[in-house]
N, C-alpha and C positions, 0 to 999 in steps of 0.2 A: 229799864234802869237808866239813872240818869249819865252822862259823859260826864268826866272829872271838871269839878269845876275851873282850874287852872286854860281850857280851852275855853270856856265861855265869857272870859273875863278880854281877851284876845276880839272877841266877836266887835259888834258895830254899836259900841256904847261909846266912840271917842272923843263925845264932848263931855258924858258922865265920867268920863275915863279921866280927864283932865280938872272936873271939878274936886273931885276926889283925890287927886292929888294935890292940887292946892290946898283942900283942906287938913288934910296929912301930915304934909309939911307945917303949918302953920302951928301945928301943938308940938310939947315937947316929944322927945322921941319914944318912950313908953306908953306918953297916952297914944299916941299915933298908932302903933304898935297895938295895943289893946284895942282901938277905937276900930281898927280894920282886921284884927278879930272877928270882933261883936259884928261888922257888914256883912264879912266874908260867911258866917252861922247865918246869922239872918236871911240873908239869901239862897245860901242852901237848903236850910227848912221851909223857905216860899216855892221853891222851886221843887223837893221833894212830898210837896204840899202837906208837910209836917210831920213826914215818915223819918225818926229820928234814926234809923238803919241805914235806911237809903241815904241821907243827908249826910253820913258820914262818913258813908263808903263814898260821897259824892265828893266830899274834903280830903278825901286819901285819910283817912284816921278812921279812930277806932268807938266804937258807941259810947263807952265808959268817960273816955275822955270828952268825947262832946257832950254828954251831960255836965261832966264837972266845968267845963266852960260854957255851956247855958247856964248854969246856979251862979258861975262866976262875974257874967253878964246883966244878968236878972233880966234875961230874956222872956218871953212870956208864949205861952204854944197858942 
């Protein structure tokens, strides 16, 4: 099983770490808000390598809701 993702974000990404916030910042604050969403799924289903259970359990949430924010993303499996 995968560890929560909130520890992997912490890990030794801190030059991705900072790009990503600059970019963040730079939109208004709902797209921002959405737009690190749409990373935070994405990454969890690359990382669960597309096991939408695990990926969810890997987001602290629930499966039902991560579908409804993949359709809401138009993420693609």
């Amino acid at each position: 099983m995968l560890e929560p993702f909130a520890s992997t974000m912490n890990g030794n990404a801190g030059h991705d770490r900072k790009q990503v916030e600059i970019d963040l910042f730079s939109l208004p604050f709902h797209k921002a808000v959405s737009e690190l969403e749409r990373r935070l799924i994405e990454k969890a289903l690359e990382e669960a390598q597309g096991n939408k259970s695990e990926a969810a359990n890997c987001l602290q949430s629930n499966r039902r809701l991560l579908y409804k924010k993949i359709e809401k993303h138009k993420i693609s499996d």
